[in-house]
C-alpha positions as CSV (number, residue, x, y, z in Angstrom):
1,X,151.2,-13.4,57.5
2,X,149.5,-16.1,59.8
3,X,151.3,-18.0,62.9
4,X,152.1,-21.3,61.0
5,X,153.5,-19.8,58.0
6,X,155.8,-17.1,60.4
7,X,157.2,-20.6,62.4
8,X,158.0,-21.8,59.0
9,X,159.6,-19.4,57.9
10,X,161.8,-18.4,61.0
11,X,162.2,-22.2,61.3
12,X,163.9,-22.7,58.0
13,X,166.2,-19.6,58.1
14,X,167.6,-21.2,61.6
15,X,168.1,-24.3,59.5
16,X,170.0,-22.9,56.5
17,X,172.4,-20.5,59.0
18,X,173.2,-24.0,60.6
19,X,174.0,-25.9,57.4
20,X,175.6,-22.8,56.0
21,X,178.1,-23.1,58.9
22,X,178.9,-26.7,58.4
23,X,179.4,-26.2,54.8
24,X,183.1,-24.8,54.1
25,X,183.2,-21.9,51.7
26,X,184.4,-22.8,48.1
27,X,185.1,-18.8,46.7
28,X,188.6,-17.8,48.2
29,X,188.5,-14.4,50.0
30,X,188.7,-11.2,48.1
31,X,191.8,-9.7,47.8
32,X,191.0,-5.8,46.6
33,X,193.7,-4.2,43.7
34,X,195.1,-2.0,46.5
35,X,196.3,-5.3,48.7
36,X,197.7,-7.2,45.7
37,X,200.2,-4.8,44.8
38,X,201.2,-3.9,48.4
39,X,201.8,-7.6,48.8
40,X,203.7,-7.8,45.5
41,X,205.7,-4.6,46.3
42,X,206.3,-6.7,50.1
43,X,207.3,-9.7,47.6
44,X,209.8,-7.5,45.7
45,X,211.3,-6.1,48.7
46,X,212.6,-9.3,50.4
47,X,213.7,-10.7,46.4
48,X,211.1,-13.6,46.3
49,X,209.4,-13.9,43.2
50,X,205.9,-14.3,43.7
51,X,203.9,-17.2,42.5
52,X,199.7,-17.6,42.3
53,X,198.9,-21.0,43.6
54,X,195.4,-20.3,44.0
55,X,194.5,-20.3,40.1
């Protein structure tokens, strides 16, 4: 790979890390099957009925 083409490259993956930063994320963090029912089972215990707002 020749020295221009290398900058280039190294160049432009600096430049989408940076705008990937500013950008907010749009997916919601994963919540695995394990950690939904623990939190529902945490729900049911204190008597509040759960409710998905995220949907």
């Amino acid at each position: 790979m020749n020295r221009r083409k290398k900058v280039n490259q190294i160049l432009k993956k600096k430049a989408k890390k940076a705008n990937d930063k500013l950008n907010p994320k749009k997916k919601p963090r994963y919540i695995s099957k394990a950690e939904r029912a623990k939190f529902e089972q945490e729900q049911e215990q204190e008597g509040g009925t759960y409710i998905d707002t995220e949907s």
